[in-house]
C-alpha positions as CSV (number, residue, x, y, z in Angstrom):
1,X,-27.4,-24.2,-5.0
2,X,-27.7,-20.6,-6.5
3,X,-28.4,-18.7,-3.0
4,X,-25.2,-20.7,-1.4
5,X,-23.1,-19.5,-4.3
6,X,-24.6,-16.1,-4.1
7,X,-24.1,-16.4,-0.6
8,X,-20.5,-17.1,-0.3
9,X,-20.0,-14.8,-2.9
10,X,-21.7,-11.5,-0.6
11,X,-20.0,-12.9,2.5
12,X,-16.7,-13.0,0.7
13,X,-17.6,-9.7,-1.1
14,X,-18.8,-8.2,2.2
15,X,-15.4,-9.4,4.3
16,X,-13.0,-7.8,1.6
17,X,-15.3,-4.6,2.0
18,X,-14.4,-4.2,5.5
19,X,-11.3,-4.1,5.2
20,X,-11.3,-0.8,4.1
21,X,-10.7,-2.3,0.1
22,X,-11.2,-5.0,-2.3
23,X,-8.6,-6.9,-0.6
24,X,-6.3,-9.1,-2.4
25,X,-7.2,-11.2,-5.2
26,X,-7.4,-10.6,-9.3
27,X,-9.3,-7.8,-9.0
28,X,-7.0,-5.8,-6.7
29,X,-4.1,-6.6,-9.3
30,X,-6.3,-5.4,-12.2
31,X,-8.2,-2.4,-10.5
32,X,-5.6,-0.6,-8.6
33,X,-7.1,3.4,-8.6
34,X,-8.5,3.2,-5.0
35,X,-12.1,4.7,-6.2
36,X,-15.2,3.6,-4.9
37,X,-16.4,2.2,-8.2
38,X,-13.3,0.6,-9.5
39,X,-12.9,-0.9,-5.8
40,X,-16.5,-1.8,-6.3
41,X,-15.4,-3.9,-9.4
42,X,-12.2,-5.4,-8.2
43,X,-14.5,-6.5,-5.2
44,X,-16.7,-8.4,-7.6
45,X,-14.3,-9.7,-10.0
46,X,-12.1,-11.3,-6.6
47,X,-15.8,-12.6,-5.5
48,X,-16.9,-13.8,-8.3
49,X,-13.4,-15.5,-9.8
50,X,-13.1,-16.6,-6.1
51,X,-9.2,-15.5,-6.7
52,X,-9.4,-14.0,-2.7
53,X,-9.6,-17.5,-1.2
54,X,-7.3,-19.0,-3.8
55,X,-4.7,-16.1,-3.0
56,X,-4.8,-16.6,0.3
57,X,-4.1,-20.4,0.2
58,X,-1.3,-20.1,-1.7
59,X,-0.1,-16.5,-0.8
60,X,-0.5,-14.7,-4.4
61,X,-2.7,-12.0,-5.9
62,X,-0.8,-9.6,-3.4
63,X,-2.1,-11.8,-0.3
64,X,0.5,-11.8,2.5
65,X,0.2,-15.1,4.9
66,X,-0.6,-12.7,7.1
67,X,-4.1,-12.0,5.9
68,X,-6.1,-10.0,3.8
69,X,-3.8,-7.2,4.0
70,X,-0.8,-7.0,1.6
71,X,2.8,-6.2,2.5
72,X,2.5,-2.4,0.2
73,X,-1.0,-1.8,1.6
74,X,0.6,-2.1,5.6
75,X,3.3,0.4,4.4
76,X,0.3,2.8,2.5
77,X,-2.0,2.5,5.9
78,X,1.4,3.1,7.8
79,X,2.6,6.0,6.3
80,X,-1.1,7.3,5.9
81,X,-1.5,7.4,9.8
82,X,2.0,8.8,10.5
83,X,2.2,11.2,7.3
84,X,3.0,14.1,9.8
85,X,5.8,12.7,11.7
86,X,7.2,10.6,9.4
87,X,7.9,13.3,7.2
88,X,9.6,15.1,9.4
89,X,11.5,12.7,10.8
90,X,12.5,11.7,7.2
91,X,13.8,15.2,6.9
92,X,16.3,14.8,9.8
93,X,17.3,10.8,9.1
94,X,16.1,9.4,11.8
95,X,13.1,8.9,14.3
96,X,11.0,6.3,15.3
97,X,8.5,5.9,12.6
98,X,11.1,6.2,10.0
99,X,12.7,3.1,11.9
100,X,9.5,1.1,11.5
101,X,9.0,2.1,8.2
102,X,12.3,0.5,7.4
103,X,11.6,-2.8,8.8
104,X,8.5,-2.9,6.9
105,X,10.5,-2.1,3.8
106,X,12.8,-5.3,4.7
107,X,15.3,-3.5,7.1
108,X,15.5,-5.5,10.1
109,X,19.3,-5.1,11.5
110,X,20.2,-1.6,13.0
111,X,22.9,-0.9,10.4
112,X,20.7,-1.3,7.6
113,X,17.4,0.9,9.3
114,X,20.4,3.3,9.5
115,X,21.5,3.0,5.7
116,X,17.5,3.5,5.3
117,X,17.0,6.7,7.0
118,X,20.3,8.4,5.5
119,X,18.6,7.4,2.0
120,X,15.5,8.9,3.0
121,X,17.1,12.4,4.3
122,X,19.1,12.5,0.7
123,X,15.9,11.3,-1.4
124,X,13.7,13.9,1.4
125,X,12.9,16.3,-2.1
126,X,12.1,13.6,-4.5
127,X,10.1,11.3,-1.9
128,X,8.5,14.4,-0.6
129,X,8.5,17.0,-3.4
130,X,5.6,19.7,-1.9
131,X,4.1,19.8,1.4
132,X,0.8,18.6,0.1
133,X,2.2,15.2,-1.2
134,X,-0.3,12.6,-0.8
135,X,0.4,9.5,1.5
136,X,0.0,7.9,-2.0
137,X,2.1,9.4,-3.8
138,X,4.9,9.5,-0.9
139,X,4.7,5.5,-0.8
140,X,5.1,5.7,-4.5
141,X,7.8,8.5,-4.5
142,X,9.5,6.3,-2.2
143,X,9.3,2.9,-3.9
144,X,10.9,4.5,-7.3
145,X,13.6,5.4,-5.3
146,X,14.5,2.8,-3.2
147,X,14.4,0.7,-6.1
148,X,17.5,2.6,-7.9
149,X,19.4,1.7,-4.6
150,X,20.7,-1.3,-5.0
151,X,23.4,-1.7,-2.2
152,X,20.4,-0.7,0.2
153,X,18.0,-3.2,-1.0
154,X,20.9,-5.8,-0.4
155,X,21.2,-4.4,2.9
156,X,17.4,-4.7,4.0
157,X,16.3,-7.7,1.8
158,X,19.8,-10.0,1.4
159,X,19.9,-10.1,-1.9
């Protein structure tokens, strides 16, 4: 009974590994400084509190019912792979990426993407404040201020 528990607890280990994290679950909640030994540890704690499964099933611990993959971690991997483009098309208030970026952000109607990429281009210095700002810290940047704009966040999320 031991080696199925240790088992399932590897292979459930090993699958939130590959996905480039500890996946969702307590210990992604916890542990959220994206180092290899804290990710280590929120790895073990979701295997071993079997919180990964449990958040899936019911969509919690920052599981989407997508997958494995949470909602803020699509918009990190996002603007990680487009850092280049996106900033620049932040700068101006509009482009492609920035469009996507809004519907990931709850933006799904033209008018509000459009509301979205004005904010960006007026929040460009505080969401972007040096040319080496982290994809991190531009999701971050971003966040704290889309969170002071009320009337967007109406606009994108209907509430």
């Amino acid at each position: 009974m031991k080696k199925l528990i240790l088992s399932a607890i590897f292979l459930l280990g090993a699958n939130a590994w590959a996905a480039g994290d500890a996946g969702c679950g307590l210990g992604s909640v916890i542990i959220q400084k994206n180092s290899k030994l804290l990710q280590l540890f929120a790895m073990t704690t979701n295997s071993v509190l079997l919180t990964q499964p449990l958040g899936i099933t019911s969509g919690t611990s920052g599981c989407s019912s997508r997958g494995l993959v949470m909602a803020d971690k699509e918009v990190q991997y996002f603007v990680e792979v487009n850092q280049e483009e996106l900033s620049r098309e932040m700068a101006q208030g509009h482009g492609e990426k920035l469009a996507t970026l809004a519907q990931m952000k709850g933006c799904q109607n033209e008018a509000s993407q459009k509301a979205f990429g004005s904010f960006a281009q007026n929040s460009y210095e505080r969401i972007i404040p040096a040319a080496n700002t982290s994809a991190t810290d531009l999701v971050h940047n971003l966040n704290r201020e889309l969170a002071t704009q009320s009337d967007l966040n109406k606009m994108c999320h209907g509430s």
